[in-house]
Each structure stands twice: as C-alpha cells, then as structure tokens.
C-alpha positions in Angstrom: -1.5 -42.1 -8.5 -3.9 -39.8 -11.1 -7.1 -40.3 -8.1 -4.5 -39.0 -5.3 -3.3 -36.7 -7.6 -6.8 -36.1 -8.7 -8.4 -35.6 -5.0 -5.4 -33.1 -3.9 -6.9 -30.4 -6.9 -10.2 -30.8 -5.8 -8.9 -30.4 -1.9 -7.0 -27.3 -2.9 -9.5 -25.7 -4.7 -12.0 -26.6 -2.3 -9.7 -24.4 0.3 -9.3 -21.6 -2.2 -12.9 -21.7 -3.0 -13.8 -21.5 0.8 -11.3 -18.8 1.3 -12.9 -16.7 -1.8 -16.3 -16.9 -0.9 -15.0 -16.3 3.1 -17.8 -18.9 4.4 -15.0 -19.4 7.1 -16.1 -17.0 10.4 -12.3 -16.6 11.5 -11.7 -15.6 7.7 -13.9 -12.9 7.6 -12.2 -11.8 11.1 -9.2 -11.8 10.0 -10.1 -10.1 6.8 -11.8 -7.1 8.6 -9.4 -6.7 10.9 -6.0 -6.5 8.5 -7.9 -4.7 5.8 -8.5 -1.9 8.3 -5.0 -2.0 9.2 -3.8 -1.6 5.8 -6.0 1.6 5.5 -4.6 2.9 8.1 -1.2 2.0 7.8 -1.3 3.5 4.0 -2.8 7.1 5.3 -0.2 7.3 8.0 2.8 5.8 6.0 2.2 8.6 3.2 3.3 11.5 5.8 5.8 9.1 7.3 6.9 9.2 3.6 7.0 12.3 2.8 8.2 13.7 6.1 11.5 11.0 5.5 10.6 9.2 8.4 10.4 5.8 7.0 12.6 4.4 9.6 10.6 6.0 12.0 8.1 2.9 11.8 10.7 0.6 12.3 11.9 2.0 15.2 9.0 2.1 16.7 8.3 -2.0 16.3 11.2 -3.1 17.9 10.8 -0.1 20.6 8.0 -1.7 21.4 9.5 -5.1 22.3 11.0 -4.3 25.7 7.5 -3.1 26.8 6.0 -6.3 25.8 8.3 -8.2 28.0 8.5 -5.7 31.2 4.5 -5.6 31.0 4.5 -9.8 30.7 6.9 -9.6 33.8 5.2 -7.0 36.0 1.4 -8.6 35.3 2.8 -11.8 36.2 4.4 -10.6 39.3 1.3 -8.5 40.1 -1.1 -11.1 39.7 0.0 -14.7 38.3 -1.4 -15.3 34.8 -2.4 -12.3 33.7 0.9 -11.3 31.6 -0.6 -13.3 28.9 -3.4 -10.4 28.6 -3.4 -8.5 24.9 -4.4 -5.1 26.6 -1.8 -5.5 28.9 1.3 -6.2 26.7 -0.1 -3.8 24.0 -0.3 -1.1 26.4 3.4 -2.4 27.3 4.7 -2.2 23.8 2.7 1.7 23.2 4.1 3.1 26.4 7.9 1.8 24.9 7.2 2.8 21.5 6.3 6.5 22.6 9.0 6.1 24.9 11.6 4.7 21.6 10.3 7.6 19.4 10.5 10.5 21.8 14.3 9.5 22.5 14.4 9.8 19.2 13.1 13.1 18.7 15.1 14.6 21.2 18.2 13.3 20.3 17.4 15.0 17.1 16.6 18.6 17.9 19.4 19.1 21.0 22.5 17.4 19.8 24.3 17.4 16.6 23.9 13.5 15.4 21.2 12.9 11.8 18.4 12.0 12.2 18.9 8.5 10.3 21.7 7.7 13.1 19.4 8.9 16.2 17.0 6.1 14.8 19.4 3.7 14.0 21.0 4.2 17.7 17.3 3.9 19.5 16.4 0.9 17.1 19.5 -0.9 18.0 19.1 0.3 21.8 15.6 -1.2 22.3 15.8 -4.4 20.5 19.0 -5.0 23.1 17.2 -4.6 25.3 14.0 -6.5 24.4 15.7 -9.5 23.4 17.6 -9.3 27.4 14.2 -9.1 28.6 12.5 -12.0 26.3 16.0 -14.1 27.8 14.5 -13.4 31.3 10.6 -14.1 30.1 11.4 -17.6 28.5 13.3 -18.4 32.1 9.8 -17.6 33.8 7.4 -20.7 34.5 4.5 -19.5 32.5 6.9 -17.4 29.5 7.1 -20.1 27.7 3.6 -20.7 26.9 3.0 -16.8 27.0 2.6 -16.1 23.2 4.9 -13.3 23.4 6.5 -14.5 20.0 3.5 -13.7 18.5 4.2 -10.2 18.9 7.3 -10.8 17.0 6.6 -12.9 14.0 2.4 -12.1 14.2 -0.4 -14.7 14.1 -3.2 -13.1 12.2 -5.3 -16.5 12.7 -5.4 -15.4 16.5 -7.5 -12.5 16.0 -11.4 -12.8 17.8 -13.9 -10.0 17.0 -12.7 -7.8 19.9 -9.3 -7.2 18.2 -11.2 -6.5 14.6 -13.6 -3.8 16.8 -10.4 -2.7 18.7 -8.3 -1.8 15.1 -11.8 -0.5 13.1 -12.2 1.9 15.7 -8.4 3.0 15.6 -8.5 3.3 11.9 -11.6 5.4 11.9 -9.8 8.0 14.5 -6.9 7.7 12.2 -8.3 8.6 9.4 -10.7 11.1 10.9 -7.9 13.1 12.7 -5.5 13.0 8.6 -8.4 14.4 7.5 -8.6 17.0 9.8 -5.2 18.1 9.9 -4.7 17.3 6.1 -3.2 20.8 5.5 -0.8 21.2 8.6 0.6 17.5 7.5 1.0 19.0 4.4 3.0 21.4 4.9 5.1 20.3 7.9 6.0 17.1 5.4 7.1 19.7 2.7 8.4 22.9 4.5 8.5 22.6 8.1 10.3 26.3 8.7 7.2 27.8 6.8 4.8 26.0 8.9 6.4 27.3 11.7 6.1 30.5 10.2 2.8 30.4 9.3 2.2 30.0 13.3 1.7 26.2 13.2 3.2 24.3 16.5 5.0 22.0 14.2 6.4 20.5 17.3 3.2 19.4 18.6 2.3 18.1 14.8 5.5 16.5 14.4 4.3 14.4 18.1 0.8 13.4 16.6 2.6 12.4 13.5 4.8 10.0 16.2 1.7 9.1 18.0 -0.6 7.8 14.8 2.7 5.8 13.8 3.2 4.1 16.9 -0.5 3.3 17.5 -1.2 1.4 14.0 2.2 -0.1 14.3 1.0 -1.7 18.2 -2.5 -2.8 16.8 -0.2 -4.5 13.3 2.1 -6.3 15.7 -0.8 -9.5 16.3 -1.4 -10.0 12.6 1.6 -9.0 10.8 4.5 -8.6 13.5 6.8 -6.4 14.3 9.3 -7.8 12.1 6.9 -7.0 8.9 4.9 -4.0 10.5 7.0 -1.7 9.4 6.3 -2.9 5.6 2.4 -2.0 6.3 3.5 1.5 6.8 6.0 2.0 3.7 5.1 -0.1 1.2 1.6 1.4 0.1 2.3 4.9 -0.1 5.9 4.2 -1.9 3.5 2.0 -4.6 1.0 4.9 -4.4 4.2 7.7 -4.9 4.5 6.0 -8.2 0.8 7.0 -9.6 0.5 10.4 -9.0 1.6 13.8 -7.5 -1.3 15.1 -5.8 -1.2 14.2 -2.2 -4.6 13.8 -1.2 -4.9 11.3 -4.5 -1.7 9.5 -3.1 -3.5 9.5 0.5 -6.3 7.8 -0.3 -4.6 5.2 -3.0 -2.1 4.1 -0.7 -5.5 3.6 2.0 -6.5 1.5 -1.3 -3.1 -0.3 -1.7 -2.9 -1.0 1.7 -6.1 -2.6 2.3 -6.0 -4.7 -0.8 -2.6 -6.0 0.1 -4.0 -7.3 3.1 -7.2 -8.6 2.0 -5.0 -10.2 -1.0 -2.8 -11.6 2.0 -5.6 -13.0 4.1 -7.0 -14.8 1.4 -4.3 -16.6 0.1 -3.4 -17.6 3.2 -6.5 -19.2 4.0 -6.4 -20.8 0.4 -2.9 -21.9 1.5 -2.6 -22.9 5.1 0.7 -23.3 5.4 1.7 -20.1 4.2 1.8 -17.3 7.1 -1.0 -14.8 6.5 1.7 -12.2 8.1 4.7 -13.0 5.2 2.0 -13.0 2.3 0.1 -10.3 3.3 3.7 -8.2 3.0 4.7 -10.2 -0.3 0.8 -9.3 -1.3 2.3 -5.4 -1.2 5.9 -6.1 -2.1 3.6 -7.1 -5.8 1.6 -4.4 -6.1 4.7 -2.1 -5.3 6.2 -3.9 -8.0 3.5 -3.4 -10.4 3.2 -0.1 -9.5 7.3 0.7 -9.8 6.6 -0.9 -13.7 3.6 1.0 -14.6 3.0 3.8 -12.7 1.7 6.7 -14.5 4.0 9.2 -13.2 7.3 7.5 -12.3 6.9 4.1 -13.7 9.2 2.7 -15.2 7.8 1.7 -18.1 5.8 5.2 -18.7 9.2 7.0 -18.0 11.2 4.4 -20.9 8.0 5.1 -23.6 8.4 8.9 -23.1 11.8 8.7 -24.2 11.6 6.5 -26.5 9.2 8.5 -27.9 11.5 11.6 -27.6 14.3 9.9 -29.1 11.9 8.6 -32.2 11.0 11.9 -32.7 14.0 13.9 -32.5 15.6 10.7 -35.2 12.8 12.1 -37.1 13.3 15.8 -37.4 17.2 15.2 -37.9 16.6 12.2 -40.9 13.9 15.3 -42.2 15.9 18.0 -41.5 19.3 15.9 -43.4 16.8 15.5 -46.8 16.0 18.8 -46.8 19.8 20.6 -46.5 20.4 17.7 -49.3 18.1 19.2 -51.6 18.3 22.8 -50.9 21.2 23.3 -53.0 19.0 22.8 -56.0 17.2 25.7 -55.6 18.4 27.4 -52.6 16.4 28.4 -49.3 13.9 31.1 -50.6 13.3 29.3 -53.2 12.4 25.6 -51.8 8.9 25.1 -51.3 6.9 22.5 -50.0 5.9 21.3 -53.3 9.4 21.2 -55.0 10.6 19.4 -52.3 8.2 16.6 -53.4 9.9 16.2 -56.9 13.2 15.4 -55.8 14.6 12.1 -55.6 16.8 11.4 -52.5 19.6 8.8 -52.5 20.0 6.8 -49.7 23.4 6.9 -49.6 23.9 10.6 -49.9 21.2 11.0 -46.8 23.4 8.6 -44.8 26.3 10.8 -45.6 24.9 13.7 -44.4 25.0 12.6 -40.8 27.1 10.2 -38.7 24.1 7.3 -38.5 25.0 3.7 -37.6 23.6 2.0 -40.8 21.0 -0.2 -38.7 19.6 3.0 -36.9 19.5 4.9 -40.6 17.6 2.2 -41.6 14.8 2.2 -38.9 14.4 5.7 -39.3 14.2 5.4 -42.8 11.6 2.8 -42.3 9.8 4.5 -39.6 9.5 7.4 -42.0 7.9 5.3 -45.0 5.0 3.9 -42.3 4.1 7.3 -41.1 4.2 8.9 -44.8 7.1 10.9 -45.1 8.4 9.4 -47.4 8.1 7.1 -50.2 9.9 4.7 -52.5 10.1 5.4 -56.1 10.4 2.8 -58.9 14.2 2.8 -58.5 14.8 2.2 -54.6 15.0 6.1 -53.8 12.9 8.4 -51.5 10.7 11.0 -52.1 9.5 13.4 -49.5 6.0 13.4 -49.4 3.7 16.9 -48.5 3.3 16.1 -45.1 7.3 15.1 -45.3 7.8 18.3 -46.6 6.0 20.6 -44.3 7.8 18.4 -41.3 11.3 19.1 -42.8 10.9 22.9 -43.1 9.3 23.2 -39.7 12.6 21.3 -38.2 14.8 23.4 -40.4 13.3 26.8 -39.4 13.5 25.2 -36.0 16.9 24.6 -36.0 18.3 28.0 -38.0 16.2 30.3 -35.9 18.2 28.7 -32.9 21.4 28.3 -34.6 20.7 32.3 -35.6 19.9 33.3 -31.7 22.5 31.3 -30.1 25.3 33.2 -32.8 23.5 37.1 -32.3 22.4 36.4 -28.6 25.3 34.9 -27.1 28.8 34.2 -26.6 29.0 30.9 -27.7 31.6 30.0 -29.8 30.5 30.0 -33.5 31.8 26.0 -34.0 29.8 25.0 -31.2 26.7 26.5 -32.4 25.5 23.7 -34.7 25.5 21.1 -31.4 24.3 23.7 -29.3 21.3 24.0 -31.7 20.9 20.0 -31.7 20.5 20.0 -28.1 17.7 22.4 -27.5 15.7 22.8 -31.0 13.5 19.5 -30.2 12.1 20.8 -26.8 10.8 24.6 -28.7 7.2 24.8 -28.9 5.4 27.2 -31.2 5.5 30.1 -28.5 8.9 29.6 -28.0 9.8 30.1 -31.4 7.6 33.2 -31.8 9.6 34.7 -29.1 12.7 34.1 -30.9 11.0 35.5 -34.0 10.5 38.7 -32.7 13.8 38.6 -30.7 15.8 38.2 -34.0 13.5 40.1 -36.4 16.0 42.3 -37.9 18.1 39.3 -38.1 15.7 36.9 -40.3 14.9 37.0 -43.8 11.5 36.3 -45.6 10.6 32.5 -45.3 13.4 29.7 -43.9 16.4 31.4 -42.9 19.8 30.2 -44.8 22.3 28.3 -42.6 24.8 30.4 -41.0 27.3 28.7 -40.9 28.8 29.5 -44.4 28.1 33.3 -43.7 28.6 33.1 -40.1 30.2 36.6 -39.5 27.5 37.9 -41.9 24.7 36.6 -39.5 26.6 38.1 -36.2 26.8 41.7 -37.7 
C-alpha cells in the first residue's frame, strides 16, 4: 500500500515537473496561445470596464453561438465535411457576434429601454436561438462528431500552432490599435458627451470598442469557451482596478493579470490532467482577483481596514490626550499650563475614565497603547504621568479642538450645545494649514497661547 502510494507522488510530480519545465510541445502551444489571449483580453476588458460594458462580453459569446451552428449547416450543405472547419465556424460566430452587439447598440440609442436590458434581451435572444440551431446540428449525420461543443465548453488541448500564430497576431493588433487610440478610449470611457465635443466620432469609437471585444472573445471560445470567455475579459482589469488609479498602469496590469492567469491555468492543467485547462485557467483569475480584492493598494480591503484602523487609533489618542489635559488644567488654568507642568502631575485612572464615556476595555487599550508609544508613564503608585512628547500631543489636540469649537460658535449658526460634537467630528482631519487659516480667520477672537474652552463663557466667545 506505502509503494502504490509511494509510486502515485513520484507519478504526480513527475506530471507537474513536466508541466513546469514545459518539455511537452502541445504545452508550450497551449501556453503561448492562452497567454496571449489573456493580454489581450485584460487590455480590452479595462475599457469594457470602465465604459460599464461588462455584459457586453457576455453577450457577445453566446451571440456568437447561432453563427457557429448556421456556418456548420451551410459548409455542410455547400460542400459535405467541411462544417467542421475552425475558420469557417469562427467566421460564423464573428459575423453573429457583430451582428448580437450591433442589435445591441441600436436598441440603445433609438428606443427608450437601459442599456443593461438591451443586453440582457439580445443575450437571451441569441442563445435561443443557438441552442434551436445546435438541436438541428446534433440531428445532422456528421453534427455529432462536429466538435461544435468545443465552442461551448473550450478545449484548450486542441490548439496546433496555427491557432497560437492566429491569436499572437490578433493580440499584437489589439494592443497596437489601444495604444494608439489610448486617449479617445479615455475619454469616451469617462465622459462620452465631452468627447463628442471635443470633435471625436465617439460613435465610430464606441464600434471599434465592439469590434476588439467580439474578436478576442471569437479567438477565447477554443481554449476557454464561451461559457468562461466572458471571465477573460472582466476578471483582470476588475483585479487590476483594485491596484491603482492611473489608467494606463491599470491597462498594462490587467495585460499582466490576464496573461499570468492563463499561463497559471495551463500549467496546472497539464500538471493535473483531469482538470479542464478552460475552468482553471478562470479559477487561476478568480485567485488573483481575490488576492487583489484583499490587498490591493488602493481599494483593498485590507489597506482600506488598516487606514481606519489607523484613524480610529489615532483620533482614541488625541481624545485620551486631549481628556488628561482638560483634567489638569484646572490646576493652573490655560495660559498658565505648559508643557513642562503638565509633566508633574499625577493623573488617576479613574478620574480620566470619567472624563469621557469609554467602555473600560477600550480605556484600557488606549491607555496601554499610550504607555508603548511614550505618552505616558506609570508612577510608583499605579498613576500616569504625561510625558514631554505626551504633553506637546495633548496641547496640539486641545488647540485643535478649541480653535474649531471657537470657529464653529463665531462662524456659524450652529447651535452652541452642538458645538462640542461638532468639533469632535472634524478636528482629527485639520492639518497645519488648515489651522492657520482658522488662526487668522478668528484672530481677534484668540487669546495668547491655548484658547480657554468656550463653553463655560460661551456668549463671551460669540460677542
């Protein structure tokens, strides 16, 4: 039982060390020819994207199966055995793509129905009607050993050198022509009605858009399918949305995304037989989206939860500083409390609690978050003390908070008892030119060094 078990490891990673190294011809075929797709797929998805279009790609797959079965039918009536030809069904399922999206397009700009439901209507429309017409191919003497299903759920394995040639040149026009009309993309996929101002023929951009998508969703349909073509186009430059805001960075990374998922795919697939190369090259993307949705730098998840959290540690901060200052300031009173005396004070822990509404666990992490960063300190009789660096911090977040507090009473309308949570809510977010502003806004209005409160004196401070 261990030597079977034994032999079956060394058999497996035989296969994956075969599939690694690609010694395998129709692995490096394969390889080529998805990777390419993936490039392409990711440059054209971004303005499919962007343009909110992402249907768009799925209408276009199953547009394309009707073609695929009237082209099977008329080659095999025209001349018996040739419907099985790739040129001939792909030129099939591009003439009813074209034909699915520019339904589709019209419907949109001269009648009244959304865009979303003039897809939804051609997607349901043409795969009718495709799966009528596959009914009528399987009924045909030779449509049962056609292939056609290929079409539908992909065979990547099938793939010869002429197909890799085929989508290389394809992607190299594809990405030649995004290049070259980088800018009008641009702005059609952001403001279409200033394009058109600008004297673009965003209609005629809007068909090449149409075009690009429909001829890398026709050359994806062998490998992937047109079930999971549509993922080719959507899934990279969704991942690549989550890295960065500049569009010609999110071009190019979702070219990268794109073409790693598939190489990723096609390797694991040939490390894996029995696993289709079309489902893992889309499960290959459907991980890096998911790594990207986790820690992408601008709208990852887990970037977006350690700014806050770091907002929230810091705002727990100034209020826990700000609290041991207004405790000791009635010992000497505002003009009076310096950095230094603030120092020689002991602060009880239960007075500083009672100075704000703190759940006693969350007092207690700030109160220890504060000892580790050194603004405070324990004495010899479980107190605190601020330190000088304490200090400084909780003057700068009071004068923070009073010079708001004084604005928001002089400035505006608000009502006087909502000025102490108005102030909470905005002080944290003031930088230094901020508060300059408000010094010379309220300069008649301050005193010398940290304002008092105003709340005790608050019709003083209005007049």
């Amino acid at each position: 039982m261990c030597d079977s078990s034994l032999l079956a490891v060394d058999s497996l990673w035989e296969l994956f060390a075969r599939a690694i190294s690609l010694r395998d011809y129709n692995t490096r075929v394969v390889l080529g020819g998805t990777t390419m797709l993936g490039i392409s797929g990711g440059l054209v998805g971004t303005f499919l994207v962007l343009r909110k279009r992402a249907l768009a790609a799925d209408v276009v797959s199953h547009a394309a199966l009707p073609g695929i079965a009237v082209a099977f039918l008329l080659a095999e009536r025209l001349a018996p055995g040739s419907g099985r030809s790739t040129s001939v069904l792909l030129f099939g399922a591009f003439a009813s793509g074209l034909l699915g999206m520019a339904m589709t397009l019209a419907i949109r700009r001269w009648t009244r129905i959304k865009e979303d439901a003039a897809l939804a209507i051609v997607l349901g429309l043409f795969f009718g009607l495709g799966m009528a017409l596959f009914t009528v191919v399987q009924r045909t003497k030779t449509g049962n050993a056609a292939g056609l299903s290929n079409f539908i759920f992909g065979k990547a394995a099938s793939m010869v050198a002429s197909d890799v040639w085929l989508i290389g040149v394809v992607s190299v026009v594809i990405a030649m022509l995004c290049c070259g009309v980088f800018k009008e993309f641009s702005l059609l996929c952001f403001d279409e009605e200033f394009a058109a101002a600008r004297g673009y023929r965003t209609m005629l951009l809007d068909w090449l858009l149409t075009l690009m998508a429909v001829t890398v969703t026709l050359i994806g349909l062998q490998s992937v399918g047109l079930l999971l073509v549509v993922a080719l186009l959507l899934i990279p430059p969704t991942a690549a949305r989550f890295w960065t805001n500049d569009l010609k960075v999110m071009s190019w990374l979702a070219a990268a995304i794109g073409g790693v998922s598939c190489a990723g795919g096609v390797v694991l697939s040939a490390a894996f037989p029995k696993l289709a190369a079309g489902a893992v090259i889309v499960l290959s993307g459907a991980g890096l989206f998911v790594v990207s949705l986790v820690f992408g730098k601008e709208r990852g998840l887990w970037p977006k939860w350690s700014l806050q959290h770091q907002f929230e540690q810091r705002i727990g901060r100034s209020d826990l500083l700000r609290a041991c200052y207004e405790l000791l300031e009635p010992i000497h009173g505002s003009r009076e409390t310096t950095q230094e005396s603030l120092t020689k004070y002991e602060i009880d822990d239960l007075e500083l609690l009672a100075m704000r509404q703190w759940p006693s666990g969350r007092f207690q992490k700030l109160v220890s978050s504060a000892v580790r960063e050194r603004l405070l300190e324990t004495n010899s009789t479980g107190g605190y003390q601020l330190t000088l660096r304490g200090a400084a911090e909780a003057r700068d977040a009071v004068r923070r908070h009073r010079l708001w507090e004084i604005y928001l009473l002089t400035q505006t309308d608000l009502d006087p008892r909502l000025v102490d949570r108005g102030a909470d809510g905005i002080e944290h977010v003031l930088d230094p030119q901020q508060l300059a502003d408000l010094e010379r806004q309220l300069d008649s209005h301050l005193p010398q060094g940290i304002p008092p409160s105003p709340h005790p004196i608050a019709g003083a401070a209005i007049n």
